[in-house]
C-alpha positions as CSV (number, residue, x, y, z in Angstrom):
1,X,-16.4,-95.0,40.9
2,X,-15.2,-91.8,39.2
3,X,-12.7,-92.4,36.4
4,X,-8.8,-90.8,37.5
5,X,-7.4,-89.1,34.2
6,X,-3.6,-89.3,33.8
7,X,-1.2,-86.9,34.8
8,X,-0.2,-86.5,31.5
9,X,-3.9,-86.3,30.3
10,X,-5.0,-83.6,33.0
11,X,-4.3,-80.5,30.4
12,X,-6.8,-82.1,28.1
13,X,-9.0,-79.1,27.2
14,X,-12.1,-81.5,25.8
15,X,-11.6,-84.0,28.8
16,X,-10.5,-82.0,31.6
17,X,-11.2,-78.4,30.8
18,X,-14.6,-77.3,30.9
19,X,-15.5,-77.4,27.4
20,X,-18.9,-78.9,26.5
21,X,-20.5,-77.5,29.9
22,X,-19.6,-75.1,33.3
23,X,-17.6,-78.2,34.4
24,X,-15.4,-80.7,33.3
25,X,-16.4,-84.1,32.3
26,X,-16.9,-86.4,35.1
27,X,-16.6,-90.0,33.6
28,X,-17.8,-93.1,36.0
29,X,-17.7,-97.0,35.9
30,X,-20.8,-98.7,35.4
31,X,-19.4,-102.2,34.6
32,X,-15.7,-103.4,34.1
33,X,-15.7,-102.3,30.9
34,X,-17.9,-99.7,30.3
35,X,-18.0,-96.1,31.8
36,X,-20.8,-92.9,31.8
37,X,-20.7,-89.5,32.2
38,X,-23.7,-86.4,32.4
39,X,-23.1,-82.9,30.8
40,X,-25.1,-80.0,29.9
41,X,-23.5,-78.7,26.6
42,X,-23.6,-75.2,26.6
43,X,-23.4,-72.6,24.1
44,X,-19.7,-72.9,23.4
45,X,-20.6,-75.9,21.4
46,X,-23.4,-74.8,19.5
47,X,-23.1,-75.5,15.9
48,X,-26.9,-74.4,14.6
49,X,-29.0,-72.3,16.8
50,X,-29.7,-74.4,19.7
51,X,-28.2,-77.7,18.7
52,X,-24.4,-79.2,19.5
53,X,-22.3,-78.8,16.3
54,X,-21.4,-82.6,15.3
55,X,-17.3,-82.5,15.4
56,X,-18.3,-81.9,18.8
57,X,-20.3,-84.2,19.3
58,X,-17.7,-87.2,17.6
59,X,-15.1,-84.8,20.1
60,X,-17.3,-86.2,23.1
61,X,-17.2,-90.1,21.9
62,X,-13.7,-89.8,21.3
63,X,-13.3,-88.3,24.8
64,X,-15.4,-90.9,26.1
65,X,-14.0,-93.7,24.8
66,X,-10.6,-92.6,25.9
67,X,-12.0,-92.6,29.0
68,X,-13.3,-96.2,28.9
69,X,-9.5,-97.3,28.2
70,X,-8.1,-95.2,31.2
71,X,-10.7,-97.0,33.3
72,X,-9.6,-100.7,31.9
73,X,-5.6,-99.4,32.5
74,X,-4.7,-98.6,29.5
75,X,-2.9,-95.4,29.1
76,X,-1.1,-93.5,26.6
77,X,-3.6,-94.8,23.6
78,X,-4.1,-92.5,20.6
79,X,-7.2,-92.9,18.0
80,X,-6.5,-94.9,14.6
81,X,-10.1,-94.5,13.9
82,X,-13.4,-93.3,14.8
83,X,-16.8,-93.1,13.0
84,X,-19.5,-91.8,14.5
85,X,-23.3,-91.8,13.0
86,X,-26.0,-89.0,13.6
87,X,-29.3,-89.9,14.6
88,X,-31.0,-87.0,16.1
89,X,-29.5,-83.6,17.3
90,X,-28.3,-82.9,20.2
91,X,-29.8,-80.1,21.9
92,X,-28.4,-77.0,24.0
93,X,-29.2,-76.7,27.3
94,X,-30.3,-79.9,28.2
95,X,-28.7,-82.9,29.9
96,X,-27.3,-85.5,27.5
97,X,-25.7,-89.1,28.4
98,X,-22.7,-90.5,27.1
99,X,-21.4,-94.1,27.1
100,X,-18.5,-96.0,26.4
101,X,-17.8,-99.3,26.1
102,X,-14.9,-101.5,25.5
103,X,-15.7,-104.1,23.2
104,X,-12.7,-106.0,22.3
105,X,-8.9,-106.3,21.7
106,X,-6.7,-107.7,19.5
107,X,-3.3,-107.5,18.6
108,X,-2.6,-104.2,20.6
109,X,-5.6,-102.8,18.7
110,X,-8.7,-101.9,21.0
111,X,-11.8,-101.8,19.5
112,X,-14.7,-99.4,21.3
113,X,-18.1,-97.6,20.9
114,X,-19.9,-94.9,22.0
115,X,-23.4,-93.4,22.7
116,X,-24.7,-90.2,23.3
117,X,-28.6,-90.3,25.1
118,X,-30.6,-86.8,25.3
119,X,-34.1,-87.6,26.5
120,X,-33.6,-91.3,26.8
121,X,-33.1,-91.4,23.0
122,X,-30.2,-92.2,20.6
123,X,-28.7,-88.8,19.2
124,X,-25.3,-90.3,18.0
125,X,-23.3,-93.3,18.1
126,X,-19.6,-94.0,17.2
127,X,-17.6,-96.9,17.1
128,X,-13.3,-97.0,17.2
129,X,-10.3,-98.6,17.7
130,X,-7.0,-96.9,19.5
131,X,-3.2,-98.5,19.9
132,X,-1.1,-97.9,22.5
């Protein structure tokens, strides 16, 4: 099931634009609480010669994670804080994974993470939390 963005969210230009690849980001359920998506970052993202700059690549969990709350209804959320953790790079040209799940909430405050796959391996995970 494909993840509806918000009206007020469609302008977006990292979740609804086309800015990592040719085409927006197409986020998808894969459990009640935790969403997917496939891109092909392109050179518009390129930090080093061939490899994704890494604001970028936190831009993409962030993104992602948003997404994972619009799938579990919640809307209007804004970041209090993200932290994401490099573990390989992320290469241009070539497919890369990203997943988001919704761990927990408390007191208003939900609390997420985040992985980006390239390969089938790790390249960067984040973890965050976002009010409403």
């Amino acid at each position: 099931m494909t993840i509806e963005v918000p009206v007020h969210h469609k302008k977006c230009k990292v979740c609804s634009q086309a800015f990592f690849s040719d085409t927006p980001i197409h986020f998808k359920a894969i459990s009640s609480r935790e969403i997917t998506a496939e891109i092909v970052p392109t050179s518009r993202v390129e930090g080093y010669d061939g490899i994704m700059q890494g604001g970028l690549i936190t831009a993409l969990h962030d993104s992602a994670m948003l997404h994972c709350l619009f799938h579990n209804s919640v809307y209007g959320a804004v970041t209090v804080s993200l932290s994401s953790r490099f573990h390989k790079s992320v290469h241009i040209g070539l497919t890369v994974q990203v997943r988001a799940e919704l761990l927990k909430i408390r007191r208003n405050v939900y609390y997420l993470q985040s992985q980006i796959f390239q390969s089938g391996k790790v390249c960067s995970s984040a973890t965050s939390q976002f009010m409403v």
